[in-house]
Residue, then its C-alpha position, 0 to 999 in steps of 0.5 A: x446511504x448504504x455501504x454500497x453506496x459508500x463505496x461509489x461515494x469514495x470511487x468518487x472522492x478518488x476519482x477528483x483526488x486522481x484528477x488532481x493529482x494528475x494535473x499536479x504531476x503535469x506541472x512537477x512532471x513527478x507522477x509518484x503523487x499517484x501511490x500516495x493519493x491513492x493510499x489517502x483515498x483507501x483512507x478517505x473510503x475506510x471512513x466513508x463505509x465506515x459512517x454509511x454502513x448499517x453494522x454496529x457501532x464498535x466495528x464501524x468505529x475499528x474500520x473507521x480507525x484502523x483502516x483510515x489511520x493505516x491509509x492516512x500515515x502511509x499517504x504522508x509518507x508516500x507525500x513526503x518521499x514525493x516532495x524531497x526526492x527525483x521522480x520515482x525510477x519506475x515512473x520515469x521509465x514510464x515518463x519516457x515512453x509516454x512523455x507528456x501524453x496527457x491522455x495515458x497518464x490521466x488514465x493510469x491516475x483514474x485507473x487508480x481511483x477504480x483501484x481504490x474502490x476494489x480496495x475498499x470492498x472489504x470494508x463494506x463487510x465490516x461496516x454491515x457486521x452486526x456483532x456489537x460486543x468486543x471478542x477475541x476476532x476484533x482484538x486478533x485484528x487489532x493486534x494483526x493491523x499494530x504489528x503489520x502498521x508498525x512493521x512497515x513503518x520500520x521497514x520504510x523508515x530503514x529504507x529512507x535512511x539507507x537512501x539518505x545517504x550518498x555512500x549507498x548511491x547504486x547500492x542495495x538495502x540489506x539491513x534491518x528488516x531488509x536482510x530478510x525480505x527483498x520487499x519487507x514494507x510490501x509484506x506487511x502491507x499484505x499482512x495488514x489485509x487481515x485486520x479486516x478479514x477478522x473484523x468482519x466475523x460474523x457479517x453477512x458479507x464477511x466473504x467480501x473481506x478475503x478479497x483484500x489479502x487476496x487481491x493485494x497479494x495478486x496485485x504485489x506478486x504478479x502487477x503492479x508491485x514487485x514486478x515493477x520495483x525489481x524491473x527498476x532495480x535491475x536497472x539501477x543497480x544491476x548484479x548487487x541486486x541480482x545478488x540480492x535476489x539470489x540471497x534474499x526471500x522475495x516476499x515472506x521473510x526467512x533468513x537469507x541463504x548465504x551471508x548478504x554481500x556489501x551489507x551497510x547499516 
């Protein structure tokens, strides 16, 4: 099998996951199940490419690794969220204008498993890299992947316990990674893009790999991220987050220009 026919092959894989997940939240009327197949599907693809591309062995064993770690650990804590808390406000905004039109909602699920496989064409530059020997762009896509993995691990983990408790119900997240960027998890989930782009130096399809950067920054900038996260927060808790919007860098984390009102740690 090709890598071009890893990338059908995990378009498939989503595709079943999708359908799964779409009946899931038909009975739990919880869609957020959709964010966290969809992460495990960019996993599941990393390690599909990964075993069906005819690179060398080192990068195909860094894509398989990196790539599947990043969309395995980031599934579970999305699965986590899905299990211990209410629907998602943006889904529910969602849920109150489609209500239980199934066949809207089976599209938005599948529309994400065609979304899995324009993730994962960067890998298939990686998996036909031939360059068979460790050099100083693997090691600069490693580090890229731990500080971008490990960064939004941190800025998740912040997140999850300022919404634990009940005291900052209504409130904005302002410490910790959160002072200085109003979506710190979504910039290094772009950053982590870039593990792939320097892996794949020196394939033949190395362009390819740009398209993940790229993409995801289309994608959270102006789609399905930011747009819609603020949109909710708007809704929820009004001038604190226009405050916070007023203060706080959007994506790239900078200082904020004046102190952060109400902070809580």
């Amino acid at each position: 099998m090709s890598a071009f026919g890893g990338l059908v092959l995990a378009w498939a894989i989503a595709a079943v996951l999708q359908l799964a997940g779409w009946a899931w939240q038909r009975r739990h009327r919880n869609a957020g199940i959709v964010d966290a197949l969809w992460a495990f599907g960019i996993g599941i693809a990393a390690l599909v490419i990964a075993l069906s591309g005819d690179g060398a062995p080192l990068p195909r064993t860094l894509l398989a690794i990196l790539a599947g770690g990043w969309g395995l650990r980031l599934g579970w804590h999305l699965w986590q969220r899905v299990r211990g808390e209410p629907e998602d406000g943006r889904y529910a905004h969602l849920r109150g204008r489609w209500q239980q039109d199934g066949r809207k909602w089976l599209a938005f699920f599948q529309l994400q498993a065609l979304l899995v496989a324009l993730f994962a064409v960067p890998f298939m530059a990686v998996a036909r890299n031939p360059v068979s020997g460790v050099t100083g762009w693997m090691v600069a896509g490693i580090a890229v992947w731990v500080v971008s993995v490990a960064g939004e691990a941190v800025a998740d983990s912040q997140l999850a316990r300022f919404r634990a408790d009940p005291a900052n119900r209504g409130r904005t997240c302002r410490s910790g990674l959160w002072r200085y960027s109003r979506h710190p998890n979504y910039f290094f989930e772009w950053l982590h893009w870039f593990t792939y782009v320097l892996l794949a130096v020196g394939s033949p399809w190395w362009w390819l790999a740009w398209a993940g950067p790229l993409v995801m920054f289309v994608f959270l900038r102006w789609i399905s991220g930011i747009p819609y996260t603020e949109a909710q927060a708007l809704r929820t808790r009004g001038d604190d987050y226009r405050e916070y919007q007023r203060s706080t860098p959007m994506l790239f984390p900078w200082f904020p220009s004046r102190p952060a009102s109400r902070s809580t740690q």
